[in-house]
C-alpha positions as CSV (number, residue, x, y, z in Angstrom):
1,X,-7.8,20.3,-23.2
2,X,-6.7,22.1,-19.7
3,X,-8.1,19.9,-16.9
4,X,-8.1,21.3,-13.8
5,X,-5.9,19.7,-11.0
6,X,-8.4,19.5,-8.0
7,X,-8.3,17.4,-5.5
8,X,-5.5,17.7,-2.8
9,X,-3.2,14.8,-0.3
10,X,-6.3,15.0,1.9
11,X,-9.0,14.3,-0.8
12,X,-6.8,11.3,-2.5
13,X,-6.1,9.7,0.6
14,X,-9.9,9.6,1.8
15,X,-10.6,8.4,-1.5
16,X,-7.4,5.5,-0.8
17,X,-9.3,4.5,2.4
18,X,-12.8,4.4,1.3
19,X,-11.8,2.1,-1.7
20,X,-9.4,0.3,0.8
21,X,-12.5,-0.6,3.1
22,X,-14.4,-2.0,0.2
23,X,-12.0,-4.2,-0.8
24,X,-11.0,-5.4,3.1
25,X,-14.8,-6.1,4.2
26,X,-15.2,-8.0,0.7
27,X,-12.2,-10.2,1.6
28,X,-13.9,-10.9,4.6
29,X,-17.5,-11.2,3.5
30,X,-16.6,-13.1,0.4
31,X,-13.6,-15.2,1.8
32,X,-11.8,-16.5,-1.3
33,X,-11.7,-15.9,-5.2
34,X,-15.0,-15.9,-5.9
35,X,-16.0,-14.5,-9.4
36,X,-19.3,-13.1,-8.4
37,X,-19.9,-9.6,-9.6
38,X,-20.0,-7.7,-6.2
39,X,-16.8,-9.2,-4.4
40,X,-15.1,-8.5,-7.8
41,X,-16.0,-4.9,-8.1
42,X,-15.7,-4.4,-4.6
43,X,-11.9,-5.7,-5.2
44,X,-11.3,-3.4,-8.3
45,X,-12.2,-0.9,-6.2
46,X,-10.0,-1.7,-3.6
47,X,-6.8,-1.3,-6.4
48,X,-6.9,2.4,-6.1
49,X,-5.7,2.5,-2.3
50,X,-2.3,0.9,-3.0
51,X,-0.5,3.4,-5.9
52,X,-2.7,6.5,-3.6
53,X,-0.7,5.7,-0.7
54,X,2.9,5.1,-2.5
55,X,2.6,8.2,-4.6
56,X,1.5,10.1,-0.8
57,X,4.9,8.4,0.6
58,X,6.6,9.5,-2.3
59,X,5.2,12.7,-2.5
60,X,5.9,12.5,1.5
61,X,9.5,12.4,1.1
62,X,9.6,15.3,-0.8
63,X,8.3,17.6,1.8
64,X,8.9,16.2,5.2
65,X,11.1,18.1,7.3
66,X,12.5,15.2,9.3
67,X,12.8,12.5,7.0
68,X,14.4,10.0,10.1
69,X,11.0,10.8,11.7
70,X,9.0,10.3,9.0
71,X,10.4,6.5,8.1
72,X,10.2,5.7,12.0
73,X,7.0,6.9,12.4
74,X,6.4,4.4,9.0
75,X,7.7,1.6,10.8
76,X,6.5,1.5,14.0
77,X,2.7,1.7,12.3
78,X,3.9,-1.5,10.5
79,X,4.7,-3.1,13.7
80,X,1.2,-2.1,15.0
81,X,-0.9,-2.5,12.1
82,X,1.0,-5.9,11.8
83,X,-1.3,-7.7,14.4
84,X,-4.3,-6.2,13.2
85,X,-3.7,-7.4,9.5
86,X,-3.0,-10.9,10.8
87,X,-6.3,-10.5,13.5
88,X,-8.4,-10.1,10.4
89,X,-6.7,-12.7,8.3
90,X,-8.8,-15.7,7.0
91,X,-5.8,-17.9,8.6
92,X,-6.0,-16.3,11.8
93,X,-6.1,-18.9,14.5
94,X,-4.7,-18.1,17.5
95,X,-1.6,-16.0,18.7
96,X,0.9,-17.9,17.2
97,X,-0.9,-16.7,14.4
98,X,1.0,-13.6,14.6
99,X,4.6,-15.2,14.6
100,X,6.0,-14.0,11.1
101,X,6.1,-17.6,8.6
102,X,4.4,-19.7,11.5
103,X,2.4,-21.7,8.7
104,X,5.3,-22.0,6.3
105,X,3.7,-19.6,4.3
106,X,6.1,-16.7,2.6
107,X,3.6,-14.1,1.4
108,X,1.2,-12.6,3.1
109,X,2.8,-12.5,5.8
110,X,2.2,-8.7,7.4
111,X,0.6,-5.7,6.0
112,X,1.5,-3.5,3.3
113,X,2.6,-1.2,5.9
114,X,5.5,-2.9,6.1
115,X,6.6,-2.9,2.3
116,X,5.5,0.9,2.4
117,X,7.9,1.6,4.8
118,X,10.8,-0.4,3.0
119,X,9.6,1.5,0.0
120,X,10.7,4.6,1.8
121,X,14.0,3.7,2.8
122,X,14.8,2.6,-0.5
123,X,13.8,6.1,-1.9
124,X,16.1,7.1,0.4
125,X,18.8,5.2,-0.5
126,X,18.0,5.8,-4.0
127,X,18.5,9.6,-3.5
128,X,21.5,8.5,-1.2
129,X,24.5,11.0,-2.4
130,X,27.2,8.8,-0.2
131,X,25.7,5.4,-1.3
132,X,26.4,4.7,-4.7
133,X,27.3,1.4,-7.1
134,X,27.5,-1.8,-5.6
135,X,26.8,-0.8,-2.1
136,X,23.5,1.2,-3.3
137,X,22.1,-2.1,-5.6
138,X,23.1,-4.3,-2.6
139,X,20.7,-2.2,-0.4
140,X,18.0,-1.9,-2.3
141,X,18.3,-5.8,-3.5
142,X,17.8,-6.4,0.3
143,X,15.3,-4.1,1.4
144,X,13.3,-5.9,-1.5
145,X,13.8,-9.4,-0.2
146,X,12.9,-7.7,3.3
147,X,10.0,-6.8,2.1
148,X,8.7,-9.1,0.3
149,X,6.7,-11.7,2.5
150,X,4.3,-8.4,3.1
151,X,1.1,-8.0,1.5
152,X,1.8,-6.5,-2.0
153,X,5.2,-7.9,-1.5
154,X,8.1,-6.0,-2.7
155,X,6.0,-4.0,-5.5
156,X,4.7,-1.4,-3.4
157,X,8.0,-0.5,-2.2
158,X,9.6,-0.4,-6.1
159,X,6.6,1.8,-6.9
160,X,7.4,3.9,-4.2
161,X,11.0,4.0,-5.7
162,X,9.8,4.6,-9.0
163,X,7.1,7.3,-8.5
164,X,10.2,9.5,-6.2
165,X,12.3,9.2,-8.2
166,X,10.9,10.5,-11.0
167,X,9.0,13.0,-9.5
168,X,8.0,16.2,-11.7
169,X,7.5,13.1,-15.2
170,X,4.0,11.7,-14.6
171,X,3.9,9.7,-17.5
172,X,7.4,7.8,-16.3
173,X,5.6,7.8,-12.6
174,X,2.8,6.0,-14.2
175,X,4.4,3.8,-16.5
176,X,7.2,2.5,-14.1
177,X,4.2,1.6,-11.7
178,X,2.1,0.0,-14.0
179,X,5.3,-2.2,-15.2
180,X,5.8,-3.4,-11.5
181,X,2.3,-4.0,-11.2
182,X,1.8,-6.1,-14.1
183,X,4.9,-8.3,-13.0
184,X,2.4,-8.9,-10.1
185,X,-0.7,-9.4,-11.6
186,X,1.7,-12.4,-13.8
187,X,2.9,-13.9,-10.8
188,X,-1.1,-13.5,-9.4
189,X,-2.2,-15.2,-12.6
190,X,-0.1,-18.1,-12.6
191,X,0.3,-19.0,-8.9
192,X,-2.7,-17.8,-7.0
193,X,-6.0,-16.7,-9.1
194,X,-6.3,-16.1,-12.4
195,X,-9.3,-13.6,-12.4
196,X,-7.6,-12.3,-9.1
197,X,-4.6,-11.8,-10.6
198,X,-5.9,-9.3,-13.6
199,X,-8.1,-7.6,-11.1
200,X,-4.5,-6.4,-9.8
201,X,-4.3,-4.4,-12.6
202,X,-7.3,-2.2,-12.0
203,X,-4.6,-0.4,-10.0
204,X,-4.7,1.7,-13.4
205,X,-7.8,3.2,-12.3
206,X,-6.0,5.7,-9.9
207,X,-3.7,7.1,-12.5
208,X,-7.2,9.7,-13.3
209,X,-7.2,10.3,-9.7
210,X,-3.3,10.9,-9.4
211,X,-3.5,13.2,-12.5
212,X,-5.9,15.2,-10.2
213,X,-3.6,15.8,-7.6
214,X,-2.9,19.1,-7.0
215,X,0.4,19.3,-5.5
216,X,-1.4,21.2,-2.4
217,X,-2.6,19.3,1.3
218,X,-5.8,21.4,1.6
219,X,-6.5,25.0,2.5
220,X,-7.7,24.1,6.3
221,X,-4.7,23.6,9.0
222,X,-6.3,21.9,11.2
223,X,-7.9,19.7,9.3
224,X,-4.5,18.8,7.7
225,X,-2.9,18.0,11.1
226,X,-5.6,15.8,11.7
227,X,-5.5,14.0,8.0
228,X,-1.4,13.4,8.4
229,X,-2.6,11.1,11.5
230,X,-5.8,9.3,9.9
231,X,-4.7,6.9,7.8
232,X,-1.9,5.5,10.0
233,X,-5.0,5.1,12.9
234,X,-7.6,4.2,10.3
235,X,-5.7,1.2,8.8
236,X,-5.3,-0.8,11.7
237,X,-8.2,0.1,13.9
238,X,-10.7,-0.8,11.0
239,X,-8.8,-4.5,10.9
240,X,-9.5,-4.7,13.9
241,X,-12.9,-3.8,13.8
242,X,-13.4,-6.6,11.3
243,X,-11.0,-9.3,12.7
244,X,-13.4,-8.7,15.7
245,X,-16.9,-9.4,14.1
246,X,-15.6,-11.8,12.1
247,X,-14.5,-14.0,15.3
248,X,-17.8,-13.1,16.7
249,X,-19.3,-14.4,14.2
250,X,-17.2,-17.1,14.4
251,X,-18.8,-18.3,17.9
């Protein structure tokens, strides 16, 4: 059967942030792990935004033209979107709220920004032709630990790895994500939620939409300029939006 490849980077990421904004107003309308049917679908929808934006950064490196701009730019909207993550938090409580491991908590600790933008550098280190054996495990061992205290810890970033570097092998793209994934949705099971944790794996939901992808950004110029800028504004400002009615709700 020849299925037609139709939706484009602009499509999939609108599709990343509408499921992402599902599954962020459900975390704070339902706070918790509750096993009601609308927080949980709302949640399962939510899985699709994570493996949307990887295979984008992945996809990303491929066709920037300044990749040193490209991973700054990454980082300094982790820096930003950090405070807005923590503002809408359930354990916000104050600005010491935003000092990294001020509860002596280790996850959870900033956005997935962050482990998207580690995910990037070890793509690039992965693709490194100067950095090789020891050195290039060694690097990648610590951008991992580096990025693990962020949401999604260190898996986004190793599906970021995995998805690059195999670019052009879809099913390996797939396969190597859902292996990482499934290490999560263990370690989900066992220490946080167990109905939480195999909700993680409803991350398989966007391999259909991935398999879609057409290679292509969209036919419109502008409206790509514009898209390469609205999910870096979109992530934060909306966690903002909601760490903001939820503390005036609060009162």
């Amino acid at each position: 059967m020849n299925i037609q490849k139709c939706l484009n980077s602009n499509q999939i990421k609108l599709i990343a942030i509408l499921a992402m904004t599902a599954d962020h107003i459900a975390w704070a309308v339902f706070p918790g792990y509750p096993l009601k049917p609308l927080p949980l679908l709302l949640h399962i929808l939510g899985r699709l935004t994570c493996p949307i934006m990887c295979y984008c950064i992945a996809e990303g490196y491929h066709y920037t033209s300044n990749i040193r701009k490209y991973t700054t730019r990454l980082f300094i909207f982790a820096v930003i979107s950090h405070f807005a993550y923590v503002f809408a938090s359930a354990d916000f409580s104050g600005w010491k709220s935003f000092i990294p491991f001020c509860g002596g908590n280790v996850l959870n600790q900033t956005s997935v920004m962050w482990s998207l933008a580690w995910g990037l550098v070890m793509l690039r280190i992965a693709h490194s032709k100067t950095i090789k054996g020891i050195r290039q495990g060694a690097l990648l061992l610590l951008a991992c630990v580096l990025s693990f205290p962020a949401d999604w810890s260190c898996i986004a970033a190793l599906c970021i790895v995995v998805i690059g570097t195999n670019r052009g092998n879809f099913k390996k793209q797939m396969a190597g994500m859902m292996v990482f994934v499934a290490a999560y949705a263990a370690v989900y099971c066992l220490s946080i939620n167990f109905v939480y944790g195999l909700v993680q794996l409803a991350v398989a939901l966007s391999i259909p939409v991935l398999w879609l992808y057409n290679g292509k950004r969209g036919a419109n110029p502008t409206v790509n300029r514009v898209m390469k800028w609205v999910f870096y504004i979109y992530y934060p400002l909306h966690l903002v939006i909601i760490g903001t009615v939820q503390q005036l709700a609060g009162k």
